[in-house]
Structures are given as structure tokens and as C-alpha cells.
C-alpha positions as protocol buffer text, in pm:
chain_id: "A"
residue {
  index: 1
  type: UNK
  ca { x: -4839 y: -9939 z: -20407 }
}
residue {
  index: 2
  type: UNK
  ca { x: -4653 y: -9641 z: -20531 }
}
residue {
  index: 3
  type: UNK
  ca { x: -4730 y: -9753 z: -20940 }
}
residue {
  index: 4
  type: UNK
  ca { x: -5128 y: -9787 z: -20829 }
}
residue {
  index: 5
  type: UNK
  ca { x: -5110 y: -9458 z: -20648 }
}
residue {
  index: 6
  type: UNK
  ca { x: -4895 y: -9302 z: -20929 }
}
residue {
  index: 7
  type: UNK
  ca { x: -5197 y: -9447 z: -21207 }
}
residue {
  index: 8
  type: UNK
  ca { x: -5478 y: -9363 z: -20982 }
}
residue {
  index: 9
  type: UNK
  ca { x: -5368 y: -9001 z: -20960 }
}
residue {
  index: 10
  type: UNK
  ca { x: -5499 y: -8853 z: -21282 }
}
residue {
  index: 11
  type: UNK
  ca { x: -5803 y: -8991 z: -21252 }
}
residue {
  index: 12
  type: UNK
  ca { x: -5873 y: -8854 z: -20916 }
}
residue {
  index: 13
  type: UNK
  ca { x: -5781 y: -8535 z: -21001 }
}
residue {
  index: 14
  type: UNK
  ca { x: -5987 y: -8534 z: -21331 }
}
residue {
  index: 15
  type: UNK
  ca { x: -6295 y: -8624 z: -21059 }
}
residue {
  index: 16
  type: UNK
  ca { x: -6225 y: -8330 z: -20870 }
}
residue {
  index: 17
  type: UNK
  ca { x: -6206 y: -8087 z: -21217 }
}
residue {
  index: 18
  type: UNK
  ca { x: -6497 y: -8245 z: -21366 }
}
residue {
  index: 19
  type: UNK
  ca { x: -6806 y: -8113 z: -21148 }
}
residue {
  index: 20
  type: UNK
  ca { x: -6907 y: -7746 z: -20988 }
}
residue {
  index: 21
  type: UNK
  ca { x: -6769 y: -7715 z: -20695 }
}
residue {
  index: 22
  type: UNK
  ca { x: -6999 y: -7813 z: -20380 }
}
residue {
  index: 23
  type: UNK
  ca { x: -7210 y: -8050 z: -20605 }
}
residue {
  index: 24
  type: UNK
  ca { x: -7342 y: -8383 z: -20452 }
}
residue {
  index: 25
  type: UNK
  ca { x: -7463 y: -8690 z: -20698 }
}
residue {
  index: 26
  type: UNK
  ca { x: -7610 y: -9014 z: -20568 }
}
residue {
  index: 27
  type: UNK
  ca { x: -7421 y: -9294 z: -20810 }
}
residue {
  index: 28
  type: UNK
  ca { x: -7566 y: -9633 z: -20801 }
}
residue {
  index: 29
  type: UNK
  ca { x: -7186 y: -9772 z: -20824 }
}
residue {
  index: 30
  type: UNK
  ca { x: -7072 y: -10124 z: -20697 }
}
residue {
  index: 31
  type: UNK
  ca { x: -6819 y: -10073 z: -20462 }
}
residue {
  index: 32
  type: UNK
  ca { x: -6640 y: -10363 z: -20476 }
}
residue {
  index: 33
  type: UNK
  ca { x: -6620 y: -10557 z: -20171 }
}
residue {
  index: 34
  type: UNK
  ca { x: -6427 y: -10881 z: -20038 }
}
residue {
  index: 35
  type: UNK
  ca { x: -6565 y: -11118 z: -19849 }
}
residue {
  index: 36
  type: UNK
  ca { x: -6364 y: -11036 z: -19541 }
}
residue {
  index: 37
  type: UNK
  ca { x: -6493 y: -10659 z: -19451 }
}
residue {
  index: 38
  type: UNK
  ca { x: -6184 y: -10646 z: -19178 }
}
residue {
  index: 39
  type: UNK
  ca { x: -5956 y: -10603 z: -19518 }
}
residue {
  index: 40
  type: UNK
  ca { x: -6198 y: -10400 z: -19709 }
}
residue {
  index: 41
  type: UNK
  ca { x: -6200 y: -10168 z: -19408 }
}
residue {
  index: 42
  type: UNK
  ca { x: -5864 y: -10165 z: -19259 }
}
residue {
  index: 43
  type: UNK
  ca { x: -5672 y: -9819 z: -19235 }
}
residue {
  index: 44
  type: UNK
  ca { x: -6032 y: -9657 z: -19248 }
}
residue {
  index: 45
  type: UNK
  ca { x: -6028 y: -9475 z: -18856 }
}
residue {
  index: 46
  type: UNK
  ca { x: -6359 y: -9568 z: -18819 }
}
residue {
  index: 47
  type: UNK
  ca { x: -6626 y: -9851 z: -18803 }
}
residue {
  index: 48
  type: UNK
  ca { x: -6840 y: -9684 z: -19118 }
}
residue {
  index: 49
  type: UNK
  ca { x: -6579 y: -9709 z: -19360 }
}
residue {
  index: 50
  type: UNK
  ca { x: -6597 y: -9307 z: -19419 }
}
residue {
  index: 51
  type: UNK
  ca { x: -6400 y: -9160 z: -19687 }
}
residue {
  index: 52
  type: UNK
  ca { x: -6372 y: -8800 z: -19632 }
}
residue {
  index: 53
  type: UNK
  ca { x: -6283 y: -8850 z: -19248 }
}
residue {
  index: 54
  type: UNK
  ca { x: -5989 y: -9083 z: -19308 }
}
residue {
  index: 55
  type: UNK
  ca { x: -5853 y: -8836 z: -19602 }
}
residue {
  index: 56
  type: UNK
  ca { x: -5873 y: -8564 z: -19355 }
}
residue {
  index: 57
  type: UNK
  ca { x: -5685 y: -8722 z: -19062 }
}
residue {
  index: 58
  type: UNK
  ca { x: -5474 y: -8889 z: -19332 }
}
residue {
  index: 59
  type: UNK
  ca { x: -5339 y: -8564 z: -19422 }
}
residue {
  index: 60
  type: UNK
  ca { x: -5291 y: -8416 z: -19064 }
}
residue {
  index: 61
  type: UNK
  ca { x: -5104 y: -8747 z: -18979 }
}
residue {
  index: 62
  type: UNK
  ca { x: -4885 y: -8715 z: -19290 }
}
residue {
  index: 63
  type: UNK
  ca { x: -4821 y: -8359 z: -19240 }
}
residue {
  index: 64
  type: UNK
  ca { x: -4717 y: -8430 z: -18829 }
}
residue {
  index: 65
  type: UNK
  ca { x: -4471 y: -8704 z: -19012 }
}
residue {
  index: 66
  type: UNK
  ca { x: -4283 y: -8441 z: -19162 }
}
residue {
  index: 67
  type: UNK
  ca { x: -4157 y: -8263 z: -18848 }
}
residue {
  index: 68
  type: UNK
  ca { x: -4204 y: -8536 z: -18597 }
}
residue {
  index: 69
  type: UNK
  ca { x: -3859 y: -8706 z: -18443 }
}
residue {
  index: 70
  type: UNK
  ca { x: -3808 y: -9064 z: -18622 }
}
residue {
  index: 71
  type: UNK
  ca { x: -3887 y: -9274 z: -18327 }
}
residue {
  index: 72
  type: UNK
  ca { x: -4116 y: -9540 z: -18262 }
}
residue {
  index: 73
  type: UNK
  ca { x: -4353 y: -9372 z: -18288 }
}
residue {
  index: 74
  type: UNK
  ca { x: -4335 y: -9175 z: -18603 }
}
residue {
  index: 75
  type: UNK
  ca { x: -4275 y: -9530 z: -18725 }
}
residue {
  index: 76
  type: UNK
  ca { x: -4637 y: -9590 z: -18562 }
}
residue {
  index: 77
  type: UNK
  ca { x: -4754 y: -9315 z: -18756 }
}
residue {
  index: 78
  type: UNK
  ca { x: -4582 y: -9428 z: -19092 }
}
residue {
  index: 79
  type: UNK
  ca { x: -4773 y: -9780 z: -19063 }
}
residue {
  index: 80
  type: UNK
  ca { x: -5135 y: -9585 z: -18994 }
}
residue {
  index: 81
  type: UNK
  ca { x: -5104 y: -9359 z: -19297 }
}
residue {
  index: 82
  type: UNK
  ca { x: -5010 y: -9676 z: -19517 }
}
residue {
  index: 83
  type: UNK
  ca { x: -5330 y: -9855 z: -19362 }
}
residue {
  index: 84
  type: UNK
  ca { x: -5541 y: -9548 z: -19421 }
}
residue {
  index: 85
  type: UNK
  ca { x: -5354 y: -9473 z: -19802 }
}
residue {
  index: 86
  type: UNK
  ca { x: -5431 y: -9864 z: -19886 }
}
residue {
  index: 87
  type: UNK
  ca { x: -5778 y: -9807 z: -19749 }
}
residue {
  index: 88
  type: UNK
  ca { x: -5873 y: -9471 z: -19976 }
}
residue {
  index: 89
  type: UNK
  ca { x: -5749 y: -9646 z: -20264 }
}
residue {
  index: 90
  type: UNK
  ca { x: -5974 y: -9923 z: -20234 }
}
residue {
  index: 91
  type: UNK
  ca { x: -6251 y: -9719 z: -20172 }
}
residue {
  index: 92
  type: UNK
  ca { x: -6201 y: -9492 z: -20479 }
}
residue {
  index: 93
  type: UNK
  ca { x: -6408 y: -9622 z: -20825 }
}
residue {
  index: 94
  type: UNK
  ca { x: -6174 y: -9776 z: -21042 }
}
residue {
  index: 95
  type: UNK
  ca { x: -6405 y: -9774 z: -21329 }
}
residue {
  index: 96
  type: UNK
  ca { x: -6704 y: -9657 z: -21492 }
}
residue {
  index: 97
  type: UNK
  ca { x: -6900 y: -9322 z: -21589 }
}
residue {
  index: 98
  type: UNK
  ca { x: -6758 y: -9214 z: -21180 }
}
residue {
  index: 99
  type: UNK
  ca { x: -6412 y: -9327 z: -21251 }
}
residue {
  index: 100
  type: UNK
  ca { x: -6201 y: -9138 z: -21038 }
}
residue {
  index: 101
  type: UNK
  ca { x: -6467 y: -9028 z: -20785 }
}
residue {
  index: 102
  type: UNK
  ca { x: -6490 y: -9116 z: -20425 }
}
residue {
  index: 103
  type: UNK
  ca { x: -6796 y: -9265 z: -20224 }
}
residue {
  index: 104
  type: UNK
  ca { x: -6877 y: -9124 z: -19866 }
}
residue {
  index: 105
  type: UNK
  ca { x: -6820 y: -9438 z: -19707 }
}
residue {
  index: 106
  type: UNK
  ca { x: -6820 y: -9851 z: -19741 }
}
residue {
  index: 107
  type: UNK
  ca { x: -7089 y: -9885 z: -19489 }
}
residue {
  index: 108
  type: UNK
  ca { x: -7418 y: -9854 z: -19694 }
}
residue {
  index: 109
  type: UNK
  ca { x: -7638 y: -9721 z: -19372 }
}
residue {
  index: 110
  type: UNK
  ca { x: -7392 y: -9389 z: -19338 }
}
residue {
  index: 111
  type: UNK
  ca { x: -7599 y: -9104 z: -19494 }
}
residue {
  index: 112
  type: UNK
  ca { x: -7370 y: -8994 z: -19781 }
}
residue {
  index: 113
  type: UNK
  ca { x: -7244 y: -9352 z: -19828 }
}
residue {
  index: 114
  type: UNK
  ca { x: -7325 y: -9333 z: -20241 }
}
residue {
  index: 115
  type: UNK
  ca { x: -7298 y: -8968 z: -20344 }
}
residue {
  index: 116
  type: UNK
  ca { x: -6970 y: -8826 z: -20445 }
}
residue {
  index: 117
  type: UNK
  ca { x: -6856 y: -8461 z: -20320 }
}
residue {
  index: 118
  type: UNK
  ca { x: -6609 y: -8251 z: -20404 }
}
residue {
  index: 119
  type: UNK
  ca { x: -6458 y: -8260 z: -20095 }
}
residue {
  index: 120
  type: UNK
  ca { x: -6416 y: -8604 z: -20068 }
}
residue {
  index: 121
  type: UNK
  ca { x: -6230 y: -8665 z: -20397 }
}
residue {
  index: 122
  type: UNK
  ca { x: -5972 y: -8343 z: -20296 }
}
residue {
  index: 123
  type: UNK
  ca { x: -5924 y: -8468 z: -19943 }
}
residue {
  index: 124
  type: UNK
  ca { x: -5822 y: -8818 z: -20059 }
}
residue {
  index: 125
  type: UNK
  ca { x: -5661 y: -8599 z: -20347 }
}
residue {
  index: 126
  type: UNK
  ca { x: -5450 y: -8401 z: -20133 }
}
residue {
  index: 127
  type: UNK
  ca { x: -5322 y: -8704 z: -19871 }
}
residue {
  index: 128
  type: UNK
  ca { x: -5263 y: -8950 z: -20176 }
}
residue {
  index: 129
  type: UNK
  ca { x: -5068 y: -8642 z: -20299 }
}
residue {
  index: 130
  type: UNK
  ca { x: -4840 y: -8581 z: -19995 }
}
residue {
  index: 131
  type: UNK
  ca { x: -4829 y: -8939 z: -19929 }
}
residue {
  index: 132
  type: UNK
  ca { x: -4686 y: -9008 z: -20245 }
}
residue {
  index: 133
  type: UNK
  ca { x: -4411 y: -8694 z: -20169 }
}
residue {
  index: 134
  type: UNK
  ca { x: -4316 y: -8868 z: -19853 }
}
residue {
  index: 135
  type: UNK
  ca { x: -4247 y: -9228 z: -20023 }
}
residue {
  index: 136
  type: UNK
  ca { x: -4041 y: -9029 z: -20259 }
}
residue {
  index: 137
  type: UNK
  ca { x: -3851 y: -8832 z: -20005 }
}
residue {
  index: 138
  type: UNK
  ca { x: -3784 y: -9156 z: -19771 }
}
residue {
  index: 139
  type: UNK
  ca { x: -4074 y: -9243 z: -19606 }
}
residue {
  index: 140
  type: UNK
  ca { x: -4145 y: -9621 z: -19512 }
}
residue {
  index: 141
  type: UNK
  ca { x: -4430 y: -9784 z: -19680 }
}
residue {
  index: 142
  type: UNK
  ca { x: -4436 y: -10095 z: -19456 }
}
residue {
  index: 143
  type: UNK
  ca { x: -4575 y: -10307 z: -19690 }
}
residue {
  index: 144
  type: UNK
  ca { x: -4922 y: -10232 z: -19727 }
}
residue {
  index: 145
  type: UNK
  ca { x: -5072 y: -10280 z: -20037 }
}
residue {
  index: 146
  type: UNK
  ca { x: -5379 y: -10272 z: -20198 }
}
């Protein structure tokens, strides 16, 4: 996971340079899906498959792991950011003029599901970012992969 991460990186962050800031642009992209939607959506925090609300509480989870005693339940924690890390990086278009970018959500009747914001490339951005810190400075990554 850490190598995908690691070559997933620039792209993402060339996604978040590339447009004016606030910007919103329906992309007819294939997301591409498996036939079991239980993996496709695992480590998402909700039923939709949203992107931008699993990036957020990605990064307040990540940032709790930092100060939090290592118990059972920070390894609790540890396993849920893995889920949600594993999750994002599906999610995120691997190829393509929207390379880089990231879709609202995987279910197709959530409003946003096919635009790409801002703010949900630099929220998945910021928790790949810190999650990627944390591997490096010890943290478990419990096997999940993508």
C-alpha cells in the first residue's frame, strides 16, 4: 500500500494545482467498480460511498492517533484509517484527462457523485498525506490493501 500511496501522490496533488479554486466539473468518468460493492465500499463511513466525508474524518482519526495511548483501541483506530485510506484510493481516477481527481462518491444517486471539487481532492490529499507520515513514523497498516 505504501508504493501505491507513494505513486498516487503526485498525481493528486497535480489535481488539486490544476483548477481555480472552488471550481466544480461534472466528468463522465468510469469509476471502476467490482462486482462485490462490500469491497468497493469498505473503509468508506458511510452507505453512499462519499469521498470528501471519509477524507475528512480520515484526517481527524489520524490526527487523534497521534496523541492517543496505544491501546486497543488506538489499534481500533489504526485498522479504520487503513479501511478508509484503501477506500480513497480506490475511489480516486487512476487514469484519464481527470487523472488524479476525486469523485464525490461511488453511489451514483448522491448529488455530487460525478463532479470533482477542490475540496475533495485536498481532503483525501491531506489524510493520504498524514497517513503516509504515520506508516513512516511506526504506525500499523494491518494489511489492507488496495
Amino acid at each position: 500500500m505504501r508504493d501505491t500511496l507513494k505513486a498516487r501522490l503526485p498525481a493528486a496533488k497535480a489535481a488539486c494545482l490544476a483548477g481555480p479554486s472552488g471550481t466544480a466539473e461534472a466528468v463522465p468518468f468510469p469509476i471502476p467498480l467490482e462486482t462485490n460493492l462490500i469491497r468497493v465500499s469498505l473503509g468508506a463511513f458511510d452507505p453512499d460511498g462519499r469521498t470528501a466525508p471519509a477524507a475528512t474524518r480520515l484526517e481527524g482519526l489520524l490526527a487523534a492517533l497521534e496523541f492517543l495511548p496505544k491501546d486497543e483501541e488506538h489499534t481500533k483506530i489504526e485498522a479504520a484509517a487503513g479501511r478508509g485510506i484503501a477506500f480513497l484510493l480506490r475511489m480516486q481516477i487512476g487514469s484519464g484527462p481527470y487523472s488524479g481527481g476525486m469523485p464525490g462518491a461511488f453511489a451514483t444517486r448522491v448529488l455530487d457523485s460525478s463532479k470533482i471539487r477542490i475540496d475533495y481532492v485536498q481532503h483525501a490529499l491531506c489524510a493520504w498525506m498524514r497517513y503516509q507520515n504515520l506508516l513512516q513514523s511506526g504506525l500499523q497498516s494491518h494489511g489492507v490493501r488496495q
